[in-house]
N, C-alpha and C positions, 0 to 999 in steps of 0.2 A: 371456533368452539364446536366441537360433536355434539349433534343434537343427540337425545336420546327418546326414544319412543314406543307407542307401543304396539305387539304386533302379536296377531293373532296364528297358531300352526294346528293342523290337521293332523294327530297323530291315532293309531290302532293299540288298544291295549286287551290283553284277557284278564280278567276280570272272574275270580272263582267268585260262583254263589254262598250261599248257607250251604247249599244240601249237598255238594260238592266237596265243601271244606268236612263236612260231617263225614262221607264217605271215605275220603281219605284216610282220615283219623279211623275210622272202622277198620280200611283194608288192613290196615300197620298192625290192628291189636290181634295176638294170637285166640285161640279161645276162651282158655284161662281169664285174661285180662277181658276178655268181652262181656263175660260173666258180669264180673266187676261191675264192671261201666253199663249193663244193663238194669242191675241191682240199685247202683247209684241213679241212673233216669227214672227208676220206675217211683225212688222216693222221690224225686223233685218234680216229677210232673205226674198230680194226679189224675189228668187226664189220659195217659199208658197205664194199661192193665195187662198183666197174662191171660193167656186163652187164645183159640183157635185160631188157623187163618182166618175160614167161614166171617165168624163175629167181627175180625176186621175187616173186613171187604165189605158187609154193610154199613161198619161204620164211616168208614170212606165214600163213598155213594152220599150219605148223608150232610159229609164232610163239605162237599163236593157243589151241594145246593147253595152253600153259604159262604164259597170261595171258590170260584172261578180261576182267578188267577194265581193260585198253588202253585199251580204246576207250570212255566211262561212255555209259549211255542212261539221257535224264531221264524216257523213258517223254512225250515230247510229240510231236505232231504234228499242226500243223494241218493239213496236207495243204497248203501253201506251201513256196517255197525261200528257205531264210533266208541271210543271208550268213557265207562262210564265217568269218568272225572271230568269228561268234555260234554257231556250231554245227559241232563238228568234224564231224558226219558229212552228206557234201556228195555229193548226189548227180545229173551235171552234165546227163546228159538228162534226167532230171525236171525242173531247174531250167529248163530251155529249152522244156518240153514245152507249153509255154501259150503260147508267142510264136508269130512268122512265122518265127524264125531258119530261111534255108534249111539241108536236112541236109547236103549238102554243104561247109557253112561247117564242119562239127562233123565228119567225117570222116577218119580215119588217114592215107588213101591220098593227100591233098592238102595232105599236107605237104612242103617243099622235098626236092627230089629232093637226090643225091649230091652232085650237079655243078654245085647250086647253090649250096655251102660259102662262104661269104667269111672270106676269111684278115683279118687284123688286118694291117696294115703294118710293117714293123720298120724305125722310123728311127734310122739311125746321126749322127754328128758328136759333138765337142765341146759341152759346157754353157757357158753364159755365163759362170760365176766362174771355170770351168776354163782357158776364154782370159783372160780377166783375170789367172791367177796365170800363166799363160806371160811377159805382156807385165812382170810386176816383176820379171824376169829378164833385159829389155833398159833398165833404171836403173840408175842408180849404189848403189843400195840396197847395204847391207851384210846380214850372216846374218841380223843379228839384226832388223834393220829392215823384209827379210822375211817372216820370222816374225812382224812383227805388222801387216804389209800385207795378208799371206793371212787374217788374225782377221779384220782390219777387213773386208775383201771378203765374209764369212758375212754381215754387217751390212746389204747393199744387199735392198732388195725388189726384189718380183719386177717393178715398175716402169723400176728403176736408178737411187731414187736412196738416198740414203744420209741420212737424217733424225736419226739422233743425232746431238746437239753434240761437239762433244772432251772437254771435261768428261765426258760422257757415257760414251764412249770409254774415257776414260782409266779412269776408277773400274770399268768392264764389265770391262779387259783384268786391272786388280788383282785385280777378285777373281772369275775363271774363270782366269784362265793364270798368278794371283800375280806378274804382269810390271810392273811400275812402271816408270813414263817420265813426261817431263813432257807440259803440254798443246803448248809450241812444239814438241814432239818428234814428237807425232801429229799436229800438223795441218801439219808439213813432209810427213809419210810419206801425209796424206790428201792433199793437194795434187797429191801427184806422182801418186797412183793419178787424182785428177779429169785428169788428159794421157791418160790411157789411151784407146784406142777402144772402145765409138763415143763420138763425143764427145757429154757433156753426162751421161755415166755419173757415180753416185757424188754429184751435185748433190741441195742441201740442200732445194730448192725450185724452183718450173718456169722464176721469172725469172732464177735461177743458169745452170740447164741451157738455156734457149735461148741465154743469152749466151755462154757457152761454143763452141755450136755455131757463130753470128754469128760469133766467134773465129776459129774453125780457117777458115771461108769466109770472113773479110778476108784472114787470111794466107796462102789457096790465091790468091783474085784478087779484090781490093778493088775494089767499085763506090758509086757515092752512095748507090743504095739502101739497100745493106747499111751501111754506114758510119750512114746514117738509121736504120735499122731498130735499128742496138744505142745510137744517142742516146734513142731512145723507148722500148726497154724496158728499159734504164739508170737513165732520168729519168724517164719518166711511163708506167711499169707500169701502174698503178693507173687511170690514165686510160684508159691503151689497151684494157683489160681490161674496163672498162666502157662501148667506144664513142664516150668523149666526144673524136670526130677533131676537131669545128672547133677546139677548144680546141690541141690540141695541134698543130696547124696554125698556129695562130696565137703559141705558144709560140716555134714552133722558127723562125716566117718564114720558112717554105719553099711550095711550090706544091703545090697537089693532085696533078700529075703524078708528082710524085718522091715525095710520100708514100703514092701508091697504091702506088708502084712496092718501098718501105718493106714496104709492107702484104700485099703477095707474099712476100717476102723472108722473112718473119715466120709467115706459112700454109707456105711447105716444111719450116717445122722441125718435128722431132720432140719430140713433148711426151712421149711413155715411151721415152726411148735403148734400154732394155733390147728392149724389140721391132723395134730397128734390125737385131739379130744372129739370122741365120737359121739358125745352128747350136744353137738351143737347143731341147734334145732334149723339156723337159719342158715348153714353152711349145708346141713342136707336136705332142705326143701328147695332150696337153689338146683339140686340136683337132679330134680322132679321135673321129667318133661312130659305133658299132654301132647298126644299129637295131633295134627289139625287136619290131615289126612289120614286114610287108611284105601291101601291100597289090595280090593279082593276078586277073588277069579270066580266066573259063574260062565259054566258053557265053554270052559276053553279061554273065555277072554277076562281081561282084566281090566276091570274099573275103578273108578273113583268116590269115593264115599266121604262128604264132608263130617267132620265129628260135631254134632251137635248135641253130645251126651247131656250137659246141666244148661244150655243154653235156651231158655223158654220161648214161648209162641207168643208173639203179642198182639195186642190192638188197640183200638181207639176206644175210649170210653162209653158205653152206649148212654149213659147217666149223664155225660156232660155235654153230648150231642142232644141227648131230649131238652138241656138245661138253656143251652144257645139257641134252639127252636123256638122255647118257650119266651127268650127276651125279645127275640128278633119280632112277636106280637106284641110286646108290651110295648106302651107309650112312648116315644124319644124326649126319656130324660139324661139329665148328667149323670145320675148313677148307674141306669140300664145300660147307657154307651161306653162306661167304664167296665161294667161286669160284661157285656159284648165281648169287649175290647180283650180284656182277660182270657173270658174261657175262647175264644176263637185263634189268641195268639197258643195257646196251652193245647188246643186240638192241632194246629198247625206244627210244633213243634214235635208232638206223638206222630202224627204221619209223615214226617218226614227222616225223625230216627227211625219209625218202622222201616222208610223206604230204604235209607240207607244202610240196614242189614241187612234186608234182602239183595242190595245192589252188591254187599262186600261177597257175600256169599255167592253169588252168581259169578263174579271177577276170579273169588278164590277154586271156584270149581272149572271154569274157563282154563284158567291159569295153569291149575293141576291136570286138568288131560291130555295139554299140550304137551307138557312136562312128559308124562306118562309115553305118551303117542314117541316123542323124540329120544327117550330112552328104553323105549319098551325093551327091548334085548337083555337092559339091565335089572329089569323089575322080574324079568321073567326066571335069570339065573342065577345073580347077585355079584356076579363077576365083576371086580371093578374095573379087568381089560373089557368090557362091554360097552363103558360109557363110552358115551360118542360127545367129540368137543359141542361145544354150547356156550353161548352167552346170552347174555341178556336179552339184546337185539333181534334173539333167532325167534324166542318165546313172541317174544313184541310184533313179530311178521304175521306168527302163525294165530296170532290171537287178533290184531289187531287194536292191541293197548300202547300205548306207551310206553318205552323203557322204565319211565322212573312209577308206572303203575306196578310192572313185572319185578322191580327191583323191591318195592312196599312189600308184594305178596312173599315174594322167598326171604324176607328178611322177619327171624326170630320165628318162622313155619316150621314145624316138624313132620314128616308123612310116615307112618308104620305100614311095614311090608314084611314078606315072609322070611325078612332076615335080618332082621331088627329097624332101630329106629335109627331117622335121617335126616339132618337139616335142607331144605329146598337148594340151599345156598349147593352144595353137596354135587349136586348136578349141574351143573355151572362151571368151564373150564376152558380156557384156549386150546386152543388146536397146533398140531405143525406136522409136515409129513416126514416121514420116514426115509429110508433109501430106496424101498420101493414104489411112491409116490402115493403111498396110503396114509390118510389123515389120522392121527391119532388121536387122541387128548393127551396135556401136559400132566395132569394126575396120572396115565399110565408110564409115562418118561419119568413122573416122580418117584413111584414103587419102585421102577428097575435101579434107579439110582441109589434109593435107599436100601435096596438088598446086595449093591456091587459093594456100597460104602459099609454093610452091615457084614462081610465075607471077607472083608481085607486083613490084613497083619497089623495088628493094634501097636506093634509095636517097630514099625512102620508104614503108619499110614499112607494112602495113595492121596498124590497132591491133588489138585484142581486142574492141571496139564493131564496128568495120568488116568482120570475120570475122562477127561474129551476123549482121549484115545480107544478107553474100553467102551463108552459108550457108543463112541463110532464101530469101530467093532460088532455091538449089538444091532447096529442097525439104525442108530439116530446120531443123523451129524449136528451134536450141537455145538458151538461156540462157550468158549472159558468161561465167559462173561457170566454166559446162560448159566452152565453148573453151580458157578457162584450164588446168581439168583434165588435158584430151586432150593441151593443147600440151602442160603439163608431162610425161605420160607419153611423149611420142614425143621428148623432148629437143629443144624446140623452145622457143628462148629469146624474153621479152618483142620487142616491135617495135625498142624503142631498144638493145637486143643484136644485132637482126639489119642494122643498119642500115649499109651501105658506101658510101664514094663513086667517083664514076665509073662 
């Protein structure tokens, strides 16, 4: 018999704190959303107030008398800066002290003046569903058939169309509204919302929805084209969707002429109805980017400027610091060591969201000059042959963070420069050299590719064999594979997808 027993092992684990887990969650949020989530601490913890640094830094001091162990020291120091996620105590001129970062870049006084403030936009209109439920108030609809028009309309994505079946429907509407109807009952009440504008809303699928549209343009002014145009994606969808025109040219016995003229007919239509309506309020705030840099020139040289336009100053309560003074003297009862216990966890909380906006901030300005410093060329011209390859890992060297700290900051970051605006992500690119042994970036092998494939005979395209060739040619020996790759990233379909006549 195997005995079994017990045994004791010696393992290393890391172990994130609070104020670690807080700053991460900071680095991630872009401004916009920091706003937010400043807005939200400051109601839940009324020991956070707005106002000055000054007034925090006393009240920290104070803090400070009555918790000791805030802040832990593991008692290490190699005399290096480590990244903030590893080591809450971050200290940011040291951290920069070994670089070239100019002082200027690090300096109070060059941050965005007053009058530099950028407001947010406030757009007004109606939402999409919202005209949608206007328009079942010009049918014949009865209450109740209303009532489960406006359901059905919660139903649409945010595309417009409406991908449950009726079956579907019906069993959703019984057991959320407990409403029974049959299926001919919904799909009269769906039928009548697909008349609604814009046309091709509420459509099961994209050959429903353009036919729809073909629709309402035969019955505004019917021409051959269009009459054409809804015989081919009526009858040969599938055909058409894959290119194969002689075929359906020859189907229908008609001339090139009139099936090019088909095939126009067919490119004006909208393939998402829902982005036909420009009163939706949350399709164009979607669209609204704050940027979280800005990048500006003083003296020749170019620095970095964090946006802290609407994002306030905060500190510790001076009222709740006098208030835990004041019990720390009274008597040791059960109630004083509960109200201790309270406002001391509620002070502890506020200084350590303080710290950890200060630490995202410091990471995100770290982050961005590195950025800056390894593309300057590009900031300087706007050329996008400028950028120089880059990944993740190169930022991660030059800062001294971690990859997945560097990957937090450039993801959902915007930086504005003198030639519009840029995701972080943006500058970020593999590398490969040339024929000359010069490095390039894969986003400048992308452009040349996308201007050889934008240059060709549509109506015979250059295969993926015949792109190697010209591209070697240019001066980059890539591999098939590779063209395939890049086409597919840049949504550049095979040869026999791009292929038109005429």
């Amino acid at each position: 018999m195997q005995k079994v027993g017990l045994q004791q092992s010696l393992t290393q684990t890391t172990k994130l704190t609070p104020t670690q887990i807080q700053v991460i969650r900071m680095i991630e949020l872009p401004s916009i959303e920091l706003c937010q989530r400043i807005n939200e601490e400051l109601q839940e913890n009324p020991a956070l107030e707005e106002g000055h640094e000054e007034e925090y830094t006393a009240q920290s001091e104070t803090l400070d008398e009555f918790d000791d162990s805030y802040m832990p020291d593991d008692g290490y120091d190699d005399g290096r800066q480590r990244d903030p996620l590893q080591n809450d105590e971050f200290n940011y001129e040291q951290y920069v002290s070994d670089d070239e970062t100019p002082s200027y870049m690090l300096q109070q006084q060059y941050s965005p003046s007053d009058n530099d403030q950028r407001e947010v936009p406030i757009i007004g209109g109606s939402s999409l569903i919202e005209d949608l439920k206007s328009q079942i108030y010009l049918t014949k609809m009865t209450k109740p058939q209303r009532h489960v028009a406006k359901w059905v309309l919660g139903n649409i994505d945010d595309d417009g169309y409406l991908r449950r079946t009726i079956e579907q429907l019906v069993d959703d509407l019984m057991f959320q509204e407990q409403i029974q109807i049959t299926d001919e009952e919904m799909q009269e009440i769906v039928d009548q919302i697909k008349k609604f504008d814009p046309p091709g809303i509420a459509s099961a699928n994209l050959q429903e929805c353009l036919l729809r549209q073909l629709e309402v343009k035969i019955e505004e002014e019917p021409t051959e084209g269009r009459e054409l145009a809804y015989k081919i994606l009526s009858g040969f969808f599938d055909a058409f969707s894959k290119h194969h025109f002689d075929k359906i040219i020859q189907r229908l016995e008609c001339s090139e002429e009139l099936f090019q003229s088909a095939v126009q007919e067919i490119l004006k239509l909208n393939q998402k109805p829902a982005n036909a309506f420009t009163g939706n309020v949350y399709e164009t705030q979607r669209e609204t980017i704050i940027p979280d840099f800005t990048i500006e020139e003083r003296e020749e040289e170019l620095y970095v400027v964090l946006n802290t336009g609407d994002i306030p100053e905060l500190h510790v309560s001076r009222e709740y610091s006098d208030m835990l003074e004041e019990y720390t003297k009274m008597p040791k009862t059960k109630e004083s060591r509960e109200a201790t216990t309270f406002i001391k966890q509620r002070l502890e909380s506020a200084r350590m969201f303080i710290d950890a906006i200060r630490q995202r901030n410091e990471t995100l300005m770290k982050t961005m000059t590195a950025i800056l410093r390894a593309q300057y060329d590009f900031f300087l011209d706007g050329e996008e042959s400028s950028l120089k390859p880059m990944v993740l890992q190169d930022i991660a060297d030059r800062t001294g963070y971690d990859v997945s700290t560097i990957s937090r900051v450039s993801n959902s970051k915007y930086v504005q420069t003198r030639f519009g605006i840029y995701p972080l992500k943006y500058f970020f690119s593999e590398g490969m050299r040339n024929a000359e042994g010069d490095e390039i970036s894969t986003r400048e092998i992308k452009k040349i590719l996308q201007e050889v494939i934008g240059k060709e005979d549509k109506q015979s395209p250059l295969t993926d064999e015949q792109l190697v060739d010209i591209m070697g040619q240019h001066g980059y020996p890539i591999a098939r594979r590779t063209i395939a790759k890049y086409r597919d990233q840049m949504g550049i379909p095979v040869a026999r997808m791009r292929k038109t006549i005429l």
